[in-house]
PDB file of N, CA, C and O in Angstrom:
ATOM      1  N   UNK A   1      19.433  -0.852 -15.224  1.00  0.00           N
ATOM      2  CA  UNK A   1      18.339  -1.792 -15.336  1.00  0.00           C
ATOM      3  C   UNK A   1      17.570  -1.842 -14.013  1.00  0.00           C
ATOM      4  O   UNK A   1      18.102  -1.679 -12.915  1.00  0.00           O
ATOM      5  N   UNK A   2      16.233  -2.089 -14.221  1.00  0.00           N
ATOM      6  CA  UNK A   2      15.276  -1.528 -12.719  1.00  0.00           C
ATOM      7  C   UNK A   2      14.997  -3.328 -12.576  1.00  0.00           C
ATOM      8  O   UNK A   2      14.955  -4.320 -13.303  1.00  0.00           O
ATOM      9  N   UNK A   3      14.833  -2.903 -10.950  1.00  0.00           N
ATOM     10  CA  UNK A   3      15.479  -4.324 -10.466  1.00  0.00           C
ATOM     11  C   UNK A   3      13.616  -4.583 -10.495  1.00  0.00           C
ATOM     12  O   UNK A   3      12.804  -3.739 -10.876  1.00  0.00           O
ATOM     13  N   UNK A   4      13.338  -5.780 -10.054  1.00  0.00           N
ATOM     14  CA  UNK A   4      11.955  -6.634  -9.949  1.00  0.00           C
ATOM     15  C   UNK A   4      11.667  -5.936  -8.611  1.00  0.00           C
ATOM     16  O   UNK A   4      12.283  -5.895  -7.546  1.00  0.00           O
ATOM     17  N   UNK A   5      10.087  -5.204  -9.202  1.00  0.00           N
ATOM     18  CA  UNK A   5       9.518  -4.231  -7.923  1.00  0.00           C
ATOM     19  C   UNK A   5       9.748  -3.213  -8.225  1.00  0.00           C
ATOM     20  O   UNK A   5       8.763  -2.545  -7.910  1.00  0.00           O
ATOM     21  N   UNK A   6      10.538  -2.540  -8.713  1.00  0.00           N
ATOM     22  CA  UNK A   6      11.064  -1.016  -8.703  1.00  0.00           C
ATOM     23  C   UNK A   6       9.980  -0.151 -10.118  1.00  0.00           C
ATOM     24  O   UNK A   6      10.005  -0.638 -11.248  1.00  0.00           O
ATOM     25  N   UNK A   7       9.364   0.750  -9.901  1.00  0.00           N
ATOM     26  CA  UNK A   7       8.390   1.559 -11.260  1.00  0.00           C
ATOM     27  C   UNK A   7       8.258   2.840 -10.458  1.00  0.00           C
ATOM     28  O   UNK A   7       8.777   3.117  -9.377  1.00  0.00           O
ATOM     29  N   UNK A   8       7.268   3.725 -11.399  1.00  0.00           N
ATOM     30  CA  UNK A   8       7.118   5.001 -10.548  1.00  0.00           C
ATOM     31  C   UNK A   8       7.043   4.960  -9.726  1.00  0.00           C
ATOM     32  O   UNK A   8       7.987   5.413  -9.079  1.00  0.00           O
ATOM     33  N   UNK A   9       5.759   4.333  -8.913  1.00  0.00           N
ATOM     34  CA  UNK A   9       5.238   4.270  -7.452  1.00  0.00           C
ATOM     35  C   UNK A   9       6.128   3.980  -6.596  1.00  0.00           C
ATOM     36  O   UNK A   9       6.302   4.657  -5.583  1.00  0.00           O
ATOM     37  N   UNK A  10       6.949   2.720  -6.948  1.00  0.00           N
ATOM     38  CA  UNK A  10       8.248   2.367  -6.032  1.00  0.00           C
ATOM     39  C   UNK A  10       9.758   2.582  -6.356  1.00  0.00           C
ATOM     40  O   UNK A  10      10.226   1.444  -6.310  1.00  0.00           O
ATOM     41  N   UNK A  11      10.851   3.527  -6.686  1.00  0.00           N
ATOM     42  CA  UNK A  11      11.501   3.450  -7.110  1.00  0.00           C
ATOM     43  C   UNK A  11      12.783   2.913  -6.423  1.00  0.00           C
ATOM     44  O   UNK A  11      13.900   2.697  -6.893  1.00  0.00           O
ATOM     45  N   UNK A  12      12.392   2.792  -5.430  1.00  0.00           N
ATOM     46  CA  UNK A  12      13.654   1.851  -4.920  1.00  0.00           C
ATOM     47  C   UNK A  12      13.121  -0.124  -4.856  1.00  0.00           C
ATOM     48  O   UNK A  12      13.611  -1.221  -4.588  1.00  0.00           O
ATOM     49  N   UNK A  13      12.002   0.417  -5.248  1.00  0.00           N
ATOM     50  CA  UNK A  13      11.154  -1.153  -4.338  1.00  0.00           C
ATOM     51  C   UNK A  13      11.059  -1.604  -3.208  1.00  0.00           C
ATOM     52  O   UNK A  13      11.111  -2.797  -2.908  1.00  0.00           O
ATOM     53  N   UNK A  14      10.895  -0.591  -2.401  1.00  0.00           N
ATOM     54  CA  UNK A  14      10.840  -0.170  -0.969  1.00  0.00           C
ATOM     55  C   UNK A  14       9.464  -1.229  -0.165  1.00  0.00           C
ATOM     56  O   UNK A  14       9.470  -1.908   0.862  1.00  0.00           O
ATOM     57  N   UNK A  15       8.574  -1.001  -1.023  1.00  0.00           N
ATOM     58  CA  UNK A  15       7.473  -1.204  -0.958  1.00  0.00           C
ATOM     59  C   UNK A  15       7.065  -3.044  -1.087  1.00  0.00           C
ATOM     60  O   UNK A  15       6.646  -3.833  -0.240  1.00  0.00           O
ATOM     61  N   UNK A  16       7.440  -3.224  -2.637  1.00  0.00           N
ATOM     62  CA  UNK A  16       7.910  -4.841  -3.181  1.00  0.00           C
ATOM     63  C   UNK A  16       8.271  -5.643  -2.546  1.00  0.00           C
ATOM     64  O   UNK A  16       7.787  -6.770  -2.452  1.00  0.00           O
ATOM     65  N   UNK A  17      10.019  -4.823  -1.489  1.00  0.00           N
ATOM     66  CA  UNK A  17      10.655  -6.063  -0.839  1.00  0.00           C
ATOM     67  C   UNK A  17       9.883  -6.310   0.536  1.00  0.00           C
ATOM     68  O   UNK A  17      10.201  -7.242   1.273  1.00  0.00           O
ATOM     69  N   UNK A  18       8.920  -5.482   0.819  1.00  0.00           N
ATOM     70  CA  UNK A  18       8.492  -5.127   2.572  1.00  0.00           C
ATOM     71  C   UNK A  18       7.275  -6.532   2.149  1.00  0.00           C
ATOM     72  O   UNK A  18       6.807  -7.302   2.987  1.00  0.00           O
ATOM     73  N   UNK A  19       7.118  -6.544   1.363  1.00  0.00           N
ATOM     74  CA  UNK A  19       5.839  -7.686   1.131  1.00  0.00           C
ATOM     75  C   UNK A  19       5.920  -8.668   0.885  1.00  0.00           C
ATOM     76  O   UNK A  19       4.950  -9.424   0.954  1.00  0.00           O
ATOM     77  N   UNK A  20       7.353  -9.132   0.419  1.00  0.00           N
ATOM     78  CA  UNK A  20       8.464 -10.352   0.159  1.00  0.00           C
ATOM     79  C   UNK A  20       8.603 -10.660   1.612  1.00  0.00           C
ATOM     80  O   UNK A  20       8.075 -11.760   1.779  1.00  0.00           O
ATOM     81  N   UNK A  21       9.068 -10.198   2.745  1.00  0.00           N
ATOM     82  CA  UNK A  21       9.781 -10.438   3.848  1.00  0.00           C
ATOM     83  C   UNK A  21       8.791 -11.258   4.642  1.00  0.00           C
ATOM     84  O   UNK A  21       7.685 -10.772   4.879  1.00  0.00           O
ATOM     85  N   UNK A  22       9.158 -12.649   5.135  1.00  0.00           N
ATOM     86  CA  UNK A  22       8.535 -13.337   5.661  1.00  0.00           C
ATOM     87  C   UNK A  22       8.735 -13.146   7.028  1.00  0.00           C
ATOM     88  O   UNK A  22       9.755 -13.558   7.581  1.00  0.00           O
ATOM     89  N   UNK A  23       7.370 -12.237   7.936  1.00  0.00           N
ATOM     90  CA  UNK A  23       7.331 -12.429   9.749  1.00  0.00           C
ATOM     91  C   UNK A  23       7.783 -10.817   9.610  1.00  0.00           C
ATOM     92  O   UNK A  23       8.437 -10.270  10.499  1.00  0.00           O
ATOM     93  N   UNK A  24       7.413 -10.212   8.548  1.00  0.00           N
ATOM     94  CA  UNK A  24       7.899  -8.681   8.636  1.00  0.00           C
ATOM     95  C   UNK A  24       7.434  -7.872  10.026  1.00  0.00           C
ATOM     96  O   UNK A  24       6.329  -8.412  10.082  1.00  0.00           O
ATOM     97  N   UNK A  25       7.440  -7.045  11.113  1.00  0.00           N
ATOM     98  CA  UNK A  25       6.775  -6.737  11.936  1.00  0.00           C
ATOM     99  C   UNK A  25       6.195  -5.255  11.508  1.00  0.00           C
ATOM    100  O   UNK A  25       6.856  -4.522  10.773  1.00  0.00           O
ATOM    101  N   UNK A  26       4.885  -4.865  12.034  1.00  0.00           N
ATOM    102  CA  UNK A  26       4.003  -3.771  11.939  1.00  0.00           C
ATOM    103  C   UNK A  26       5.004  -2.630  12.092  1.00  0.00           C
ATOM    104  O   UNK A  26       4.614  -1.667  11.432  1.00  0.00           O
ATOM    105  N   UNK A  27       6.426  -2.332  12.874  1.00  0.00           N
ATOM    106  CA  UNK A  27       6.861  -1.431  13.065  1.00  0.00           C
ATOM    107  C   UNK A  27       8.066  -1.290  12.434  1.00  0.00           C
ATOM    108  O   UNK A  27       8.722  -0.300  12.760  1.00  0.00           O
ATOM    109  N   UNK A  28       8.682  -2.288  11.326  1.00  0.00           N
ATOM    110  CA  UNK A  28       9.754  -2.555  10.314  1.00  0.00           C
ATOM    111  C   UNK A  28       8.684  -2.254   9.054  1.00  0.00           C
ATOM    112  O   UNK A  28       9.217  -2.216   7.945  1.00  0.00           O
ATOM    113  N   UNK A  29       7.218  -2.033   9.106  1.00  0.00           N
ATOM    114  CA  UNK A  29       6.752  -1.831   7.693  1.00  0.00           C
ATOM    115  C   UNK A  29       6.546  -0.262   8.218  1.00  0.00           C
ATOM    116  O   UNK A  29       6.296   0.427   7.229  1.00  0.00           O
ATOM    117  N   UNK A  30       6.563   0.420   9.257  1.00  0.00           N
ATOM    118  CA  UNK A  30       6.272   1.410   9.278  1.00  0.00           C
ATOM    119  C   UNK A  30       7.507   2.400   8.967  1.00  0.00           C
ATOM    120  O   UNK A  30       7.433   3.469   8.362  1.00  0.00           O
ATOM    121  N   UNK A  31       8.623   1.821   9.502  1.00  0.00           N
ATOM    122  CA  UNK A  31      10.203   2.135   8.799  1.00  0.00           C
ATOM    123  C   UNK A  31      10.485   2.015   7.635  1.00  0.00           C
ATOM    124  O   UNK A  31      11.013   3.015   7.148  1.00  0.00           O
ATOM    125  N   UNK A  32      10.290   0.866   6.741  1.00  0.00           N
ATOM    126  CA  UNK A  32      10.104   1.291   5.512  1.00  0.00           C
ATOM    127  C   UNK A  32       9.143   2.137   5.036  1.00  0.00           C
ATOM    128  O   UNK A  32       9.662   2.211   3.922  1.00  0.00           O
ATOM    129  N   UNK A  33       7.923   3.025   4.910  1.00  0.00           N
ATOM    130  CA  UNK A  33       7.287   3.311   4.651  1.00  0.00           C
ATOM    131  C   UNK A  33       7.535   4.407   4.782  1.00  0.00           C
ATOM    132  O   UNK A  33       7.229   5.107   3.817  1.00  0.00           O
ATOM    133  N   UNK A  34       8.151   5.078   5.909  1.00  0.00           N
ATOM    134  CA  UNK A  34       8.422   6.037   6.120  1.00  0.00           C
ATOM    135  C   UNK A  34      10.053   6.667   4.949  1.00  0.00           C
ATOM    136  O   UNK A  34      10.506   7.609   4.298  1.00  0.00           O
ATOM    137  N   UNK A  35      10.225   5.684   5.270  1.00  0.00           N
ATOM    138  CA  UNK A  35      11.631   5.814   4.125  1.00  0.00           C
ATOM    139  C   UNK A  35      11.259   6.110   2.762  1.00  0.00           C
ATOM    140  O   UNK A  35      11.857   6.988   2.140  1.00  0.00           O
ATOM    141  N   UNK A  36      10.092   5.285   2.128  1.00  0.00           N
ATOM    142  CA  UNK A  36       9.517   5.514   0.871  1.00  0.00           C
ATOM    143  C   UNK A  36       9.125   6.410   1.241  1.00  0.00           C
ATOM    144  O   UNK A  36      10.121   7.110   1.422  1.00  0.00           O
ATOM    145  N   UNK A  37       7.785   7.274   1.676  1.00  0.00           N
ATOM    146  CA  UNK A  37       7.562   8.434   1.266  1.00  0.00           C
ATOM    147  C   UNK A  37       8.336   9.629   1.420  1.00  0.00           C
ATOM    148  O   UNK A  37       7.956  10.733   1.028  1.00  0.00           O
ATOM    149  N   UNK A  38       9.986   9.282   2.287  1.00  0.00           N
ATOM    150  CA  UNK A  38      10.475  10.472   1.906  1.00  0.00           C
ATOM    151  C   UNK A  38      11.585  10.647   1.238  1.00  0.00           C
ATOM    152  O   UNK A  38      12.323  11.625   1.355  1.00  0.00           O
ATOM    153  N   UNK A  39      11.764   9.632   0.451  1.00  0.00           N
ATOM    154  CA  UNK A  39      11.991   9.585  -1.239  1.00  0.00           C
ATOM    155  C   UNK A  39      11.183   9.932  -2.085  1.00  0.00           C
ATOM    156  O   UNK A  39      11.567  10.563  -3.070  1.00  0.00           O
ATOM    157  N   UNK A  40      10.184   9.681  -1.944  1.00  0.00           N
ATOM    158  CA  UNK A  40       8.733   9.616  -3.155  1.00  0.00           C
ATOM    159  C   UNK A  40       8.664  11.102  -3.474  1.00  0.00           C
ATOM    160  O   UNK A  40       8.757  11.923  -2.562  1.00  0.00           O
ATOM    161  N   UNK A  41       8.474  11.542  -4.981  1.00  0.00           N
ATOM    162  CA  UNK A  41       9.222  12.880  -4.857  1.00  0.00           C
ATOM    163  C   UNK A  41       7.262  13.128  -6.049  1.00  0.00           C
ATOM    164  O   UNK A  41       7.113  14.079  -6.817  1.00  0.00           O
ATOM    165  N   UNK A  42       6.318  12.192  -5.856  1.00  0.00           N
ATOM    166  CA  UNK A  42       4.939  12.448  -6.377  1.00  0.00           C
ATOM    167  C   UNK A  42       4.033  12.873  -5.541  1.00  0.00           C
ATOM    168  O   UNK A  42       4.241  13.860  -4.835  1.00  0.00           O
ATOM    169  N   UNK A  43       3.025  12.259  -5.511  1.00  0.00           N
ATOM    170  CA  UNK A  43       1.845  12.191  -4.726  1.00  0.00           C
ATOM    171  C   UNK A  43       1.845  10.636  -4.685  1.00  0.00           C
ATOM    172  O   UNK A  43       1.778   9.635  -5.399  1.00  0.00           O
ATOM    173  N   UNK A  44       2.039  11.351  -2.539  1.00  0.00           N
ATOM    174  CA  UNK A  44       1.915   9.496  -2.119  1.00  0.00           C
ATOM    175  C   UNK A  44       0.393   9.230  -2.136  1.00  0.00           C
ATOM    176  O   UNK A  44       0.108   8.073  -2.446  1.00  0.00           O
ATOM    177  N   UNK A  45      -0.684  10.082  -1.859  1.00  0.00           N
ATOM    178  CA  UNK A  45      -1.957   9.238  -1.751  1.00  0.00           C
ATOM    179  C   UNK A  45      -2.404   9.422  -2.908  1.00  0.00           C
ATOM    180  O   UNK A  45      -3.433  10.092  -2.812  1.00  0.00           O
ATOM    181  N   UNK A  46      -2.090   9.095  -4.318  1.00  0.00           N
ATOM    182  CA  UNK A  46      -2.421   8.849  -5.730  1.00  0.00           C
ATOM    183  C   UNK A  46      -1.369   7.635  -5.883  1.00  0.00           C
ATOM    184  O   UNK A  46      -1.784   6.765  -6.648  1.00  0.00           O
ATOM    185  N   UNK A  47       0.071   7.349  -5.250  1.00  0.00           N
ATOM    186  CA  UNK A  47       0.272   5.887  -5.315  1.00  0.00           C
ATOM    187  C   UNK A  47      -0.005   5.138  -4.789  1.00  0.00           C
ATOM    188  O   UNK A  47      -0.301   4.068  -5.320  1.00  0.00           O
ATOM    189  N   UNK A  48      -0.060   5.410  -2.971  1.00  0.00           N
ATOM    190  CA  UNK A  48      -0.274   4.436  -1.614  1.00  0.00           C
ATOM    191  C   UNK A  48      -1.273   2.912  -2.911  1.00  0.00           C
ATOM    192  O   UNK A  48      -0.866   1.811  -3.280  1.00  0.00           O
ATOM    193  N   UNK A  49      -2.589   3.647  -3.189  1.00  0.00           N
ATOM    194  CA  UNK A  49      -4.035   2.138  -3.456  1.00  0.00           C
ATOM    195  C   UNK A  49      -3.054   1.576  -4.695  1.00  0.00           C
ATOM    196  O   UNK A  49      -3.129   0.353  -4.818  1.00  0.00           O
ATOM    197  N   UNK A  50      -2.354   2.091  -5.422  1.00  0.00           N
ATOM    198  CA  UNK A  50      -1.235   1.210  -6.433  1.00  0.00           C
ATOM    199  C   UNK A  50      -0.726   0.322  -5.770  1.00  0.00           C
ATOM    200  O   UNK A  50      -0.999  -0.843  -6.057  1.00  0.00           O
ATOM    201  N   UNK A  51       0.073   0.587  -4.796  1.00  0.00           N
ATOM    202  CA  UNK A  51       1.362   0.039  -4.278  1.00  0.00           C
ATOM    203  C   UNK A  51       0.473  -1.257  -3.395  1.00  0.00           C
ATOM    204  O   UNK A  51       0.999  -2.369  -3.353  1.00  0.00           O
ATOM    205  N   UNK A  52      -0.644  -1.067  -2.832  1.00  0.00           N
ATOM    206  CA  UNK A  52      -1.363  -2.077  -2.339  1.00  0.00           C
ATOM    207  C   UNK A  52      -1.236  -3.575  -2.733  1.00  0.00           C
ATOM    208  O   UNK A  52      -1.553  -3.782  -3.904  1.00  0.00           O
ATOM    209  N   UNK A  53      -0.884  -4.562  -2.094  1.00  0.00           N
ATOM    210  CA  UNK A  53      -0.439  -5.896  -2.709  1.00  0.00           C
ATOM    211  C   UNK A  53      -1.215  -6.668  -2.866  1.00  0.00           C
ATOM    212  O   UNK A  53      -1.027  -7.634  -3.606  1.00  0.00           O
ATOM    213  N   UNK A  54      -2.481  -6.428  -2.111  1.00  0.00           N
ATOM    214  CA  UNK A  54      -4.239  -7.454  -2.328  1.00  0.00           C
ATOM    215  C   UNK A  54      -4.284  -8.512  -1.023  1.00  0.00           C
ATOM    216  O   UNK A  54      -5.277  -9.195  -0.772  1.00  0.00           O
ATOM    217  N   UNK A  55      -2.842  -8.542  -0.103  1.00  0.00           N
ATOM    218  CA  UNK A  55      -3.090  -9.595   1.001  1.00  0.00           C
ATOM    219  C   UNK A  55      -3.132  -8.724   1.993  1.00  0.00           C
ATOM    220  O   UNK A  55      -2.071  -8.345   2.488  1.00  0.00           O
ATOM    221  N   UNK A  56      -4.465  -8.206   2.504  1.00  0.00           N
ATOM    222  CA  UNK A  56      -5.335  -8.072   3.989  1.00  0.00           C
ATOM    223  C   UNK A  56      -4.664  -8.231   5.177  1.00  0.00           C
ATOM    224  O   UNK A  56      -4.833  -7.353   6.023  1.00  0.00           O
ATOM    225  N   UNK A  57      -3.968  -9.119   5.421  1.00  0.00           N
ATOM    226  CA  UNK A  57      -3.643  -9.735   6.621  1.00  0.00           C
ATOM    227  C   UNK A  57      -2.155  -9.487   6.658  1.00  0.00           C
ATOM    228  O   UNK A  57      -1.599  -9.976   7.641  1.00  0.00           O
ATOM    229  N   UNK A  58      -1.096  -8.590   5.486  1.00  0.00           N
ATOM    230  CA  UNK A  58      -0.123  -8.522   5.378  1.00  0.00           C
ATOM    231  C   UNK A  58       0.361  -7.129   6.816  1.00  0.00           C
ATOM    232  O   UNK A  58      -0.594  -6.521   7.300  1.00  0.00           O
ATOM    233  N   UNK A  59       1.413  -6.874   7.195  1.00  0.00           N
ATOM    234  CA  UNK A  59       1.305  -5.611   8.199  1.00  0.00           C
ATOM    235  C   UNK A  59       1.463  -4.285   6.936  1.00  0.00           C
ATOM    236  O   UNK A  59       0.540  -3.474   6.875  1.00  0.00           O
ATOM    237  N   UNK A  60       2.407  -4.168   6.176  1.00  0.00           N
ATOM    238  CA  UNK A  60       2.399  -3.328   4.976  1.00  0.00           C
ATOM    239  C   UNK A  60       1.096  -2.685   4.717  1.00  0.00           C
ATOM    240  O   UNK A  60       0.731  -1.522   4.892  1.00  0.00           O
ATOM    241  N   UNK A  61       0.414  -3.838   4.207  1.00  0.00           N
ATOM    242  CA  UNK A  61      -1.190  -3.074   4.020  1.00  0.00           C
ATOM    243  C   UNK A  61      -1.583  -2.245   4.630  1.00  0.00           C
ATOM    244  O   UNK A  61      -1.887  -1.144   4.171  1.00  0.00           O
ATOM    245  N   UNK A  62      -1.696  -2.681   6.167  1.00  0.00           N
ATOM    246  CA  UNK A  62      -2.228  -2.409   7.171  1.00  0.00           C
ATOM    247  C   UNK A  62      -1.775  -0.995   7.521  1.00  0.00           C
ATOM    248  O   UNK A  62      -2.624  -0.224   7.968  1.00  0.00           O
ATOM    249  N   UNK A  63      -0.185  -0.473   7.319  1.00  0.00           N
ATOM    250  CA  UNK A  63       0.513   0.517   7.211  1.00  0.00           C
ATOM    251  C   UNK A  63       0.099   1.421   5.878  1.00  0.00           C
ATOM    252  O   UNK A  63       0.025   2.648   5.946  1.00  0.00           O
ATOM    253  N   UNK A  64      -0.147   0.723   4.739  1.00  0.00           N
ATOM    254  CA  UNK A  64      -0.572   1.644   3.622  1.00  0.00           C
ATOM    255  C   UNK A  64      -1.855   2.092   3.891  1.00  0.00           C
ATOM    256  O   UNK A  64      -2.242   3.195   3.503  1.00  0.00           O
ATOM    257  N   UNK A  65      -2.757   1.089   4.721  1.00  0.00           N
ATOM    258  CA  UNK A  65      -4.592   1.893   4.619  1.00  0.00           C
ATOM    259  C   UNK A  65      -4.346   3.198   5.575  1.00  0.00           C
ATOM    260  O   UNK A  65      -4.753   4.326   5.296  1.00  0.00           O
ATOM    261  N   UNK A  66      -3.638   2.867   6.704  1.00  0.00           N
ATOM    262  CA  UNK A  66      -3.558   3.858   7.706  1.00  0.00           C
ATOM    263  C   UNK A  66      -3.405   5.028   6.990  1.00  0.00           C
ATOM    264  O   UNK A  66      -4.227   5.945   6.978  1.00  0.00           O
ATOM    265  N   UNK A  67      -1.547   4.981   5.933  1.00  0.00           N
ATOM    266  CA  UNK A  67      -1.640   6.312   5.817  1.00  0.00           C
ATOM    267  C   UNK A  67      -2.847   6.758   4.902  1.00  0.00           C
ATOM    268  O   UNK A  67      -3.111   7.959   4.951  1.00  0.00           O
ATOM    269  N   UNK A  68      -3.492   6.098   4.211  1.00  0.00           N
ATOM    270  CA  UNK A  68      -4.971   6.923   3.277  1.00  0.00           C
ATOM    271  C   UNK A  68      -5.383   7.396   4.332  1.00  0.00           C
ATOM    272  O   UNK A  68      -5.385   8.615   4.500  1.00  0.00           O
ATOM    273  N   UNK A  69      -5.843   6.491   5.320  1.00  0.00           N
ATOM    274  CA  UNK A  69      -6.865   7.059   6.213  1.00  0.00           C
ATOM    275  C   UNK A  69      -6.767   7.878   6.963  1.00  0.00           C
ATOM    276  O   UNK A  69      -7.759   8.156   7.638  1.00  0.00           O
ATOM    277  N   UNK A  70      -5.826   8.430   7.110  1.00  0.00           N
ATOM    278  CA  UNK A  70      -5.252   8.863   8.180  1.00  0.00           C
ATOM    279  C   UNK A  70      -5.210  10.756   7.732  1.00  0.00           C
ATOM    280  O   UNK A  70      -4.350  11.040   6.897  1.00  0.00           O
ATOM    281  N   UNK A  71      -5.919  11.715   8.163  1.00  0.00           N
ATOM    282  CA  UNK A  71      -5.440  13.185   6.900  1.00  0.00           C
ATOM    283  C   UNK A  71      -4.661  14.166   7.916  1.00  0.00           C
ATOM    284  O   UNK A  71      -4.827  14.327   9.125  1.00  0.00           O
ATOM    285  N   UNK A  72      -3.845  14.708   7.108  1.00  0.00           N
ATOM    286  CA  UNK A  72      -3.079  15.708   7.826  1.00  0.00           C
ATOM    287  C   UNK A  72      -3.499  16.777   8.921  1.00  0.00           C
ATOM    288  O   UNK A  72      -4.297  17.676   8.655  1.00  0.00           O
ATOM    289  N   UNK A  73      -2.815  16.601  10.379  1.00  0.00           N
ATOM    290  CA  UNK A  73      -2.871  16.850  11.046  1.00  0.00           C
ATOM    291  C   UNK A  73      -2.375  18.475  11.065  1.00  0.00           C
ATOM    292  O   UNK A  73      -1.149  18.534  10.967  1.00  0.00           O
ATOM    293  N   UNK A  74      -2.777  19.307  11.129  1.00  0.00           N
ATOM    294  CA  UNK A  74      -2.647  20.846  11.028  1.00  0.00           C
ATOM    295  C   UNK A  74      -1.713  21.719  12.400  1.00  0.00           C
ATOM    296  O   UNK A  74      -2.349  22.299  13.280  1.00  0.00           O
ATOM    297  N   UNK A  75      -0.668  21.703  12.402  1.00  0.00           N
ATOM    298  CA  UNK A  75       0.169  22.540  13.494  1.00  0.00           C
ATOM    299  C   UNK A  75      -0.454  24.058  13.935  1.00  0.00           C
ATOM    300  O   UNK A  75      -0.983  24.657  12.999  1.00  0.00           O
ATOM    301  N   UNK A  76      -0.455  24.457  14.690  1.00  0.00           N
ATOM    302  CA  UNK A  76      -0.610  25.745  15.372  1.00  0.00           C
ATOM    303  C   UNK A  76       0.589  25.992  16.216  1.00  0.00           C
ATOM    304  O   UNK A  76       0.766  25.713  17.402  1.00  0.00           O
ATOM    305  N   UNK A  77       0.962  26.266  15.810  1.00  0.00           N
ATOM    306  CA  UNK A  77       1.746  26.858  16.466  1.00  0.00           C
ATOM    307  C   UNK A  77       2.335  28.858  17.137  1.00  0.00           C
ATOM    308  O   UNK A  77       1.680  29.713  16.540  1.00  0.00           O
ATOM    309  N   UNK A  78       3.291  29.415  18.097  1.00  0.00           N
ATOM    310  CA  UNK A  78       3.158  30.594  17.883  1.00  0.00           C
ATOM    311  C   UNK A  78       2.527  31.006  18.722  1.00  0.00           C
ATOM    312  O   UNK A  78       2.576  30.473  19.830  1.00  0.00           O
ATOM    313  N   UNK A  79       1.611  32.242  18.441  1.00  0.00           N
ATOM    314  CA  UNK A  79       0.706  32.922  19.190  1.00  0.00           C
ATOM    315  C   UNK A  79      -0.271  32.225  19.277  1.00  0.00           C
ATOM    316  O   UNK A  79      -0.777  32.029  20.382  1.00  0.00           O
ATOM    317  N   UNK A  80      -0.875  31.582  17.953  1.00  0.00           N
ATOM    318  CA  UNK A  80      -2.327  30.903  17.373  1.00  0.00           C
ATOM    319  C   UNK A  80      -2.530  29.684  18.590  1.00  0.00           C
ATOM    320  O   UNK A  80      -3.576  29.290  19.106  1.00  0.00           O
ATOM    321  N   UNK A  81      -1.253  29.296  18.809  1.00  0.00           N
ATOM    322  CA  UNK A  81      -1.933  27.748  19.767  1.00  0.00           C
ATOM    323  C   UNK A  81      -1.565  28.937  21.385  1.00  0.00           C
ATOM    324  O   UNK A  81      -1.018  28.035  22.020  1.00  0.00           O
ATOM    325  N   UNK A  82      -1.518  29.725  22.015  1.00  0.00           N
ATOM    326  CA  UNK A  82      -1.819  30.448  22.840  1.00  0.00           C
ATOM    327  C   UNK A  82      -2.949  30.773  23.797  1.00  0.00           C
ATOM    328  O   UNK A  82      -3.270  30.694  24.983  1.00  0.00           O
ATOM    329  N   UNK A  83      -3.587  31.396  22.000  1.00  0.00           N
ATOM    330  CA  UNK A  83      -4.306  32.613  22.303  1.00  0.00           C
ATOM    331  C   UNK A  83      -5.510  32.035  21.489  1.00  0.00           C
ATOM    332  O   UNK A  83      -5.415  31.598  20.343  1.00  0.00           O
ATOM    333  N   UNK A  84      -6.479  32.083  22.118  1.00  0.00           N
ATOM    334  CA  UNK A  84      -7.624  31.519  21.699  1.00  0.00           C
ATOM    335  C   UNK A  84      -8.711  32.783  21.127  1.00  0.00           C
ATOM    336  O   UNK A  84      -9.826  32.490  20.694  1.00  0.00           O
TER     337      UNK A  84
END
């Protein structure tokens, strides 16, 4: 039986309980978050605007807009970051 919070987007309710927690800090939502997406076995930026809770001022949020906003950073590595 799936506990209150838990659906595709969240399957542990990773997400649910981080928005429950009263005085959560910006860097305990970034630990969970990080934990959810590397469980999350979909596409996190087709769930991240789901999982969104509607309170602005929450740190979670603030951690979910980042990762939208935020686009993958591309490694070079090798010869390529070298040799120009």
């Amino acid at each position: 039986m799936a506990k209150e919070g838990q659906g595709p987007d969240d399957p542990k309710g990773l997400i649910h309980e981080a928005y429950r927690i009263d005085g959560i800090s910006p860097e305990e939502c970034r630990s969970i978050f990080l934990d959810w997406a590397l469980s999350f076995s979909g596409d996190t930026r087709a769930a991240i605007p789901r999982l969104l809770d509607g309170r602005p001022d929450h740190p979670m949020t603030a951690v979910l807009r980042a990762a939208l906003d935020e686009s993958p950073k591309g490694r070079r590595g090798g010869r390529a970051a070298r040799v120009k």
